[in-house]
Backbone as a printed PyTorch tensor [residue, N CA C, xyz], in Angstrom:
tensor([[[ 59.5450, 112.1340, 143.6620],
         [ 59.9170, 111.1800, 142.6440],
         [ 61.1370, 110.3620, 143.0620]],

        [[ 61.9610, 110.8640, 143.3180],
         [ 63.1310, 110.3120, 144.2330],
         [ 63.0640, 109.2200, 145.1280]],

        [[ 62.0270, 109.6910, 145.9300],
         [ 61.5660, 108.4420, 147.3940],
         [ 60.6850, 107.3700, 146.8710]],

        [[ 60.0040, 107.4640, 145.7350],
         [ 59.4640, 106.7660, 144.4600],
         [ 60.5380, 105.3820, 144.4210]],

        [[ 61.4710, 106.3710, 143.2660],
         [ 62.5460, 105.4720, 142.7180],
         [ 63.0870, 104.6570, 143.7510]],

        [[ 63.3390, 105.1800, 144.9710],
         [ 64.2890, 104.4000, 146.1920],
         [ 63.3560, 103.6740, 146.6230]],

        [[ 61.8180, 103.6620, 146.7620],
         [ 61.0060, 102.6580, 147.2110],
         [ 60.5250, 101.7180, 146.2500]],

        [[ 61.1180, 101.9100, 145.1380],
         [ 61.1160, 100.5170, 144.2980],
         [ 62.1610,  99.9110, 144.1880]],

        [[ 63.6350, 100.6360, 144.7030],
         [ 64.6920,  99.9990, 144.4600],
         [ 64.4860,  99.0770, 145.3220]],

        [[ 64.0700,  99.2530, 146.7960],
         [ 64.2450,  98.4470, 148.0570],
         [ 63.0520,  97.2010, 147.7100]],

        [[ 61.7910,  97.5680, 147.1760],
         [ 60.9630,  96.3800, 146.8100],
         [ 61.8060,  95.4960, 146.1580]],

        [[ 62.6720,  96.0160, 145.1870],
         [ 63.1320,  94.8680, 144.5410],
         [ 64.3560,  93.5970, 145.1130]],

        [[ 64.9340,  94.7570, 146.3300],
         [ 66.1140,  94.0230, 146.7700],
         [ 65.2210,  93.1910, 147.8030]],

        [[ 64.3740,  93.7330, 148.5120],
         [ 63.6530,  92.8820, 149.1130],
         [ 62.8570,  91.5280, 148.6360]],

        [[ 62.3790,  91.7730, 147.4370],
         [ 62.0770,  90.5190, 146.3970],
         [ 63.6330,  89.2660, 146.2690]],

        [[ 64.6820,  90.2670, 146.0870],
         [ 65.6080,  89.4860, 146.0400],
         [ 65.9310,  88.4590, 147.4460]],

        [[ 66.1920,  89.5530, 148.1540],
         [ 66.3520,  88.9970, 149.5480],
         [ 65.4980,  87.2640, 149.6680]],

        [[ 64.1850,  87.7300, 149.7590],
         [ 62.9580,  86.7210, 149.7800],
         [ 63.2950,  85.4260, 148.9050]],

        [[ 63.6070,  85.7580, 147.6060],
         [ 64.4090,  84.5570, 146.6940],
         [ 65.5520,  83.7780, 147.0090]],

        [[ 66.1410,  84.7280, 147.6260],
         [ 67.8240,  84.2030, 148.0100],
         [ 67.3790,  83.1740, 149.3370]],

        [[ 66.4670,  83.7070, 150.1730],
         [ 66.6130,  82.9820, 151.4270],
         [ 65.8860,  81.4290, 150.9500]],

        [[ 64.8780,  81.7230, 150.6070],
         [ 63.6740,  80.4680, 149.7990],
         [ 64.1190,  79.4300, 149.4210]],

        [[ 65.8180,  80.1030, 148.7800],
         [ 66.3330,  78.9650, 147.8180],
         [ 67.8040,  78.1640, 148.7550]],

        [[ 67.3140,  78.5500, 149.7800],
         [ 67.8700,  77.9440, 151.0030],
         [ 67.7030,  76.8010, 151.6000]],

        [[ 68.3660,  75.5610, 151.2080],
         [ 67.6490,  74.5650, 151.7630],
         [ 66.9980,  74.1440, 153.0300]],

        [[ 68.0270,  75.0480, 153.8310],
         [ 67.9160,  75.3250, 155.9920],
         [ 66.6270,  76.1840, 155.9950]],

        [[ 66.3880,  76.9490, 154.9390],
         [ 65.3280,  78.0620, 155.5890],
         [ 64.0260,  77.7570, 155.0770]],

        [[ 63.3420,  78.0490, 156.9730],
         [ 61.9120,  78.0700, 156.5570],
         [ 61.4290,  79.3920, 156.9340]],

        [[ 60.2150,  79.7900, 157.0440],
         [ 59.7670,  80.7390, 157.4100],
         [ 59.6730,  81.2100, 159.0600]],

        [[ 59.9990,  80.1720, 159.8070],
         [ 60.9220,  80.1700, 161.1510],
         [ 62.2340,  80.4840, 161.4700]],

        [[ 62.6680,  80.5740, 160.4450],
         [ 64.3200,  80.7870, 160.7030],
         [ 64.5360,  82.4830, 161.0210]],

        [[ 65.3330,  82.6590, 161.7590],
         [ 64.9800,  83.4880, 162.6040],
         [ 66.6130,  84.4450, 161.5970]],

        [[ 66.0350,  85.6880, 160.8310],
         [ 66.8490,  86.3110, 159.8340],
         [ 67.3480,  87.6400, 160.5670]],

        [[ 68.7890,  87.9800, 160.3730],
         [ 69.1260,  89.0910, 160.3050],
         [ 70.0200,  90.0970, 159.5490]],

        [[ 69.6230,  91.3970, 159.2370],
         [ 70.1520,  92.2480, 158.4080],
         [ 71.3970,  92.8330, 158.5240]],

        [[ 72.4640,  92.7270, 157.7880],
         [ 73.5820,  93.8080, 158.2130],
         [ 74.0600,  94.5590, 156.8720]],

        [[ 73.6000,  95.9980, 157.2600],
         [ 74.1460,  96.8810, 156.1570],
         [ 75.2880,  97.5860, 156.5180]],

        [[ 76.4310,  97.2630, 155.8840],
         [ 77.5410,  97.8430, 156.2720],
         [ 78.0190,  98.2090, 154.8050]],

        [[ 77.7560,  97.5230, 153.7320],
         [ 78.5590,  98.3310, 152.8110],
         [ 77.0410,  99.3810, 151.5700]],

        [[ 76.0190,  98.9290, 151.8100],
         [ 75.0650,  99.6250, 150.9990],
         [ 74.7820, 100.4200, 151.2810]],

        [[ 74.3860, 100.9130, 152.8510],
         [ 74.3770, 102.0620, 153.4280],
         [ 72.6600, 103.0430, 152.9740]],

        [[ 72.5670, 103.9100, 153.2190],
         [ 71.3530, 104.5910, 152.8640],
         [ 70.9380, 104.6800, 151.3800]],

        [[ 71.8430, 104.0790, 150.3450],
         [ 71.1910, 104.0080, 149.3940],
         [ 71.5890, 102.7400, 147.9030]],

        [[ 71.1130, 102.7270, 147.1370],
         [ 71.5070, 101.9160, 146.0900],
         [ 71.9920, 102.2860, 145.0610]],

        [[ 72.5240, 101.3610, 144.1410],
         [ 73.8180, 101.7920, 143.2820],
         [ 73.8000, 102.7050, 142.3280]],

        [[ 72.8150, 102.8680, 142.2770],
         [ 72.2220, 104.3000, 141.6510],
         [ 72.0480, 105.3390, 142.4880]],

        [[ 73.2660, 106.2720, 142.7360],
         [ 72.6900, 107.7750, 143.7520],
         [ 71.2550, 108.3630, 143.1200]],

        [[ 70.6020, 108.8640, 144.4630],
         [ 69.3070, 109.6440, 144.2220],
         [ 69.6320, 111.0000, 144.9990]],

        [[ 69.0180, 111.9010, 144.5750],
         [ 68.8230, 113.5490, 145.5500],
         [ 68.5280, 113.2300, 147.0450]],

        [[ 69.1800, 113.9010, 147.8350],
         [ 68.3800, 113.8400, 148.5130],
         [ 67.4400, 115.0760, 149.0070]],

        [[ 66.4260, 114.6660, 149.2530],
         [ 65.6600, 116.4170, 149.5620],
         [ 66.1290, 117.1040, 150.5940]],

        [[ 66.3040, 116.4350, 151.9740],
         [ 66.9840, 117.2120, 153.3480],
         [ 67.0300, 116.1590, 154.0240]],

        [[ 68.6380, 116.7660, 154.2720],
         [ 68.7250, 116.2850, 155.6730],
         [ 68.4950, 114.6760, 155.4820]],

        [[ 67.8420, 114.1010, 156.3760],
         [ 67.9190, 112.7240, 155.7520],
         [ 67.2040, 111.7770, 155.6640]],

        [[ 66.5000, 112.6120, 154.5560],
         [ 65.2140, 112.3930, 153.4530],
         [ 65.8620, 111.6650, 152.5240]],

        [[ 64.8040, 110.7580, 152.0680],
         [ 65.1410, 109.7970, 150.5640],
         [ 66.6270, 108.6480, 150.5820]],

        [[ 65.7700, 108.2550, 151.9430],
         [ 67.2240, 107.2320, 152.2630],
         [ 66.3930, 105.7100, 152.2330]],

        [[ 67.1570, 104.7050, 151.6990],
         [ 66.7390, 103.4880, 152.1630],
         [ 66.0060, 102.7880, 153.0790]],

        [[ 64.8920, 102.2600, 153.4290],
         [ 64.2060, 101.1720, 154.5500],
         [ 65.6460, 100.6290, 154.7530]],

        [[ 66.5740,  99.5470, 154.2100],
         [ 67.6280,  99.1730, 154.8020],
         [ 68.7320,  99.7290, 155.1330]],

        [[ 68.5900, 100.9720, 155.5530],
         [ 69.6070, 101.6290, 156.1420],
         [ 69.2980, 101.8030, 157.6400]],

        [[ 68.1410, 101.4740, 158.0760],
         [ 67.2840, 101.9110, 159.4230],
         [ 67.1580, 100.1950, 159.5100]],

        [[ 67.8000,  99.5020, 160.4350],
         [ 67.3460,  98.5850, 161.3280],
         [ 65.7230,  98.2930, 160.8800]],

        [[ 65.1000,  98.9340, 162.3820],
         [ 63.5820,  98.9510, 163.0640],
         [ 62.5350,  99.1380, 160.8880]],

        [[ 63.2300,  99.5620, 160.3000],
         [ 62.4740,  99.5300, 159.0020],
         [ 62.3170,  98.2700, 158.6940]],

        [[ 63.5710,  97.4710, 158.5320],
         [ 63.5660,  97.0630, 157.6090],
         [ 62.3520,  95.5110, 157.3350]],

        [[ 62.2870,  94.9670, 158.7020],
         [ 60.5730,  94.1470, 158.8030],
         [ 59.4000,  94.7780, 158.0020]],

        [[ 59.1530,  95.6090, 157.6070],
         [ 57.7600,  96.4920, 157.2970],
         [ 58.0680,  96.7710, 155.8550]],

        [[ 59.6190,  96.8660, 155.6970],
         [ 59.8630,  97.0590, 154.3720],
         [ 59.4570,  95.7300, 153.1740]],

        [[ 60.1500,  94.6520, 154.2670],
         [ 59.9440,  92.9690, 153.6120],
         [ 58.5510,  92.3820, 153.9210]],

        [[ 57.6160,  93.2250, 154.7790],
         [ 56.3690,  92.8170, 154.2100],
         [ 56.0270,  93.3390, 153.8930]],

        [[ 55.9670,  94.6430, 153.3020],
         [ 55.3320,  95.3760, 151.8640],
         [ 55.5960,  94.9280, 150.8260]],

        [[ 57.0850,  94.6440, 150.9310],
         [ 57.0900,  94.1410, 149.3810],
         [ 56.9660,  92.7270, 148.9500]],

        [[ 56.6790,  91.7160, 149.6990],
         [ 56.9080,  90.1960, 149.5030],
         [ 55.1110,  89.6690, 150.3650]],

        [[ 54.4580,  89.9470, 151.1980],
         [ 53.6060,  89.8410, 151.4690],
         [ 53.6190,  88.6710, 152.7030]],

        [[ 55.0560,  88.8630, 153.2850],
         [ 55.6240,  87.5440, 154.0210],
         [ 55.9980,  88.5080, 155.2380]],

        [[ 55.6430,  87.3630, 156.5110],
         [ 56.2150,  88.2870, 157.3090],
         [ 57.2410,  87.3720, 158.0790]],

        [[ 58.7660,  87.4510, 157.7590],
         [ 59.7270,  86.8050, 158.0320],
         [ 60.0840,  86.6760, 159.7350]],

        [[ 61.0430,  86.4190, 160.5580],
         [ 61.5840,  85.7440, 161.5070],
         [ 62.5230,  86.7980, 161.8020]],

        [[ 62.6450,  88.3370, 162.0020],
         [ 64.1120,  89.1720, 161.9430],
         [ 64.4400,  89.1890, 163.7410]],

        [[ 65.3790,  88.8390, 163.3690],
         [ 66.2070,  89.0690, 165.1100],
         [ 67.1450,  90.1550, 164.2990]],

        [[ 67.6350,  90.6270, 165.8670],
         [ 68.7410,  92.1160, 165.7740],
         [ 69.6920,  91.4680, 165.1240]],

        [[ 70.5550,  92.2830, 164.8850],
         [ 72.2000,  91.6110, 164.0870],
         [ 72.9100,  92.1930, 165.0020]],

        [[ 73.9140,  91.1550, 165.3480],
         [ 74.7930,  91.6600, 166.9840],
         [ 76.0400,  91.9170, 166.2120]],

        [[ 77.0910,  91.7690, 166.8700],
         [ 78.3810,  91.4550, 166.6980],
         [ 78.9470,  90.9300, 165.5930]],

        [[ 78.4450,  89.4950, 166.3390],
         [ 78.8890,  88.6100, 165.1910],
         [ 78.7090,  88.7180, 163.9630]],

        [[ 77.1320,  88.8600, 163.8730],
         [ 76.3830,  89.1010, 162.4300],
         [ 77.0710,  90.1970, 161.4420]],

        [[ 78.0000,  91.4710, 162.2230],
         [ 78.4530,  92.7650, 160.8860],
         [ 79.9490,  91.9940, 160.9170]],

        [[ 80.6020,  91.0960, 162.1870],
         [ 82.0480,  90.6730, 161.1880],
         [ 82.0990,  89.4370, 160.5570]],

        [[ 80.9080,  88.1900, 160.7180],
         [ 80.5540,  87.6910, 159.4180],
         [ 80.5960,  88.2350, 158.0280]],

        [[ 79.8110,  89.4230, 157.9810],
         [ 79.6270,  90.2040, 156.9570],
         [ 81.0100,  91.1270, 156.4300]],

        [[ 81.4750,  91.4700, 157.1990],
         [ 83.1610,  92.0460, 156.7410],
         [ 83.5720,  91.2260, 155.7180]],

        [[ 83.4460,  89.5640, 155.9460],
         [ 84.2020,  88.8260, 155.0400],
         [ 83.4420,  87.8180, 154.0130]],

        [[ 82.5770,  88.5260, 154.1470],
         [ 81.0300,  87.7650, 153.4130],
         [ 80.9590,  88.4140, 151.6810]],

        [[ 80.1050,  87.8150, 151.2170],
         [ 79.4250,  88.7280, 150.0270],
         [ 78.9220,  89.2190, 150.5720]],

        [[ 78.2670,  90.3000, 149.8850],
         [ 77.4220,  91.7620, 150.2450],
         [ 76.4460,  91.3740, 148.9160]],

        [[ 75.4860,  92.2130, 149.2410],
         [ 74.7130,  93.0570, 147.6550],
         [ 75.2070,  93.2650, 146.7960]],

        [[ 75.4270,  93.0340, 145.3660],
         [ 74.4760,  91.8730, 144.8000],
         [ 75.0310,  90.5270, 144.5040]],

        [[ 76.2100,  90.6920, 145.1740],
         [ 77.2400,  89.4670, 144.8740],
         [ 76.0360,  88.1940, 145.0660]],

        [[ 76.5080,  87.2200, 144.6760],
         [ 75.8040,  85.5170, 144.6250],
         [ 76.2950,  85.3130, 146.3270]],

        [[ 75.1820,  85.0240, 146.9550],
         [ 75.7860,  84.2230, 148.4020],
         [ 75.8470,  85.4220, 149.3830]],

        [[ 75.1630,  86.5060, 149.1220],
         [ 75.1510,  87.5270, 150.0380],
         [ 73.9700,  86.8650, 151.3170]],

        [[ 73.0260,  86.0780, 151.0770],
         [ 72.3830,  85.6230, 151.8810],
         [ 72.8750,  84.2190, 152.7070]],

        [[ 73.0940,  84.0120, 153.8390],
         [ 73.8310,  82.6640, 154.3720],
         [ 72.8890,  81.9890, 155.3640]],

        [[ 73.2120,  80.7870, 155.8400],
         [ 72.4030,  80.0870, 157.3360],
         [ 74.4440,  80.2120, 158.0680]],

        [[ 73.9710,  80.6700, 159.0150],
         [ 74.7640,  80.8780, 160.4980],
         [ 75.0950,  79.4070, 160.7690]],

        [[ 75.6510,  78.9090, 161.2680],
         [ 76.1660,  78.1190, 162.1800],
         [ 74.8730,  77.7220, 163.6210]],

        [[ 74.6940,  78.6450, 163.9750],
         [ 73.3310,  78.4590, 164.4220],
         [ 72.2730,  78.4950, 164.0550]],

        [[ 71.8950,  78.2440, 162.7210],
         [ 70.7900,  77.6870, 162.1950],
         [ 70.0980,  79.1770, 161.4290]],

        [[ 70.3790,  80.5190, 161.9840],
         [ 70.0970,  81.7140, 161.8240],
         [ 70.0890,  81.9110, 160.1430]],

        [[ 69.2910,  82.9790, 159.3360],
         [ 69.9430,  83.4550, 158.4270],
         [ 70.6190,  84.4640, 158.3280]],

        [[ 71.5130,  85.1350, 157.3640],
         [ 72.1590,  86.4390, 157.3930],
         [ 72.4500,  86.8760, 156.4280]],

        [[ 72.1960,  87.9730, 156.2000],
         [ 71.9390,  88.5850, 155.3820],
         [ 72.7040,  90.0820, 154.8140]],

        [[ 73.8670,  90.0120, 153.9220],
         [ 75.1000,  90.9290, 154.1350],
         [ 74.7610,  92.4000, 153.0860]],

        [[ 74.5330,  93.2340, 153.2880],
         [ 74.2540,  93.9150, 152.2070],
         [ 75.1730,  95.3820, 152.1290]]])
């Protein structure tokens, strides 16, 4: 029930995600997006159990998830490049989740995405 609840939390942030970028005037479905979770971490603002070890954790806490996560839940299959460097100290001084403007276009045309 747990991995339930956390796999609807992430559908939804992923719905969000999908909205935030859309309403981007720079972004198309080419724009080449990347994730940085530095302050949400394995789960959402609601703690859940976890069963073991490290069970019942977020798709956006795992990198390599998080593509498979945003086309399960949006039916889109977006543009994700890695998030380097730059991309987590952008995000140091960025909005995060759920602040307004957690989603940005880079300087290089990139999106980013602070959570």
């Amino acid at each position: 029930n747990d991995q339930r609840q956390l796999n609807a939390f992430d559908s939804f942030l992923a719905e969000q995600i999908m909205a935030s970028l859309r309403a981007l005037d720079e972004y198309s479905e080419q724009t080449p997006v990347a994730v940085v979770n530095t302050k949400m971490r394995w789960t959402h603002g609601v703690s859940l159990a976890t069963t073991w070890m490290d069970m019942n954790i977020s798709a956006f806490y795992v990198s390599s998830a998080i593509p498979a996560r945003m086309t399960l839940s949006t039916g889109r299959k977006l543009n994700f490049r890695q998030a380097g460097e730059q991309d987590v100290a952008a995000c140091a001084n960025a909005a995060v989740w759920p602040e307004r403007g957690f989603v940005s276009i880079q300087a290089d045309g990139s999106a980013l995405v602070c959570l």
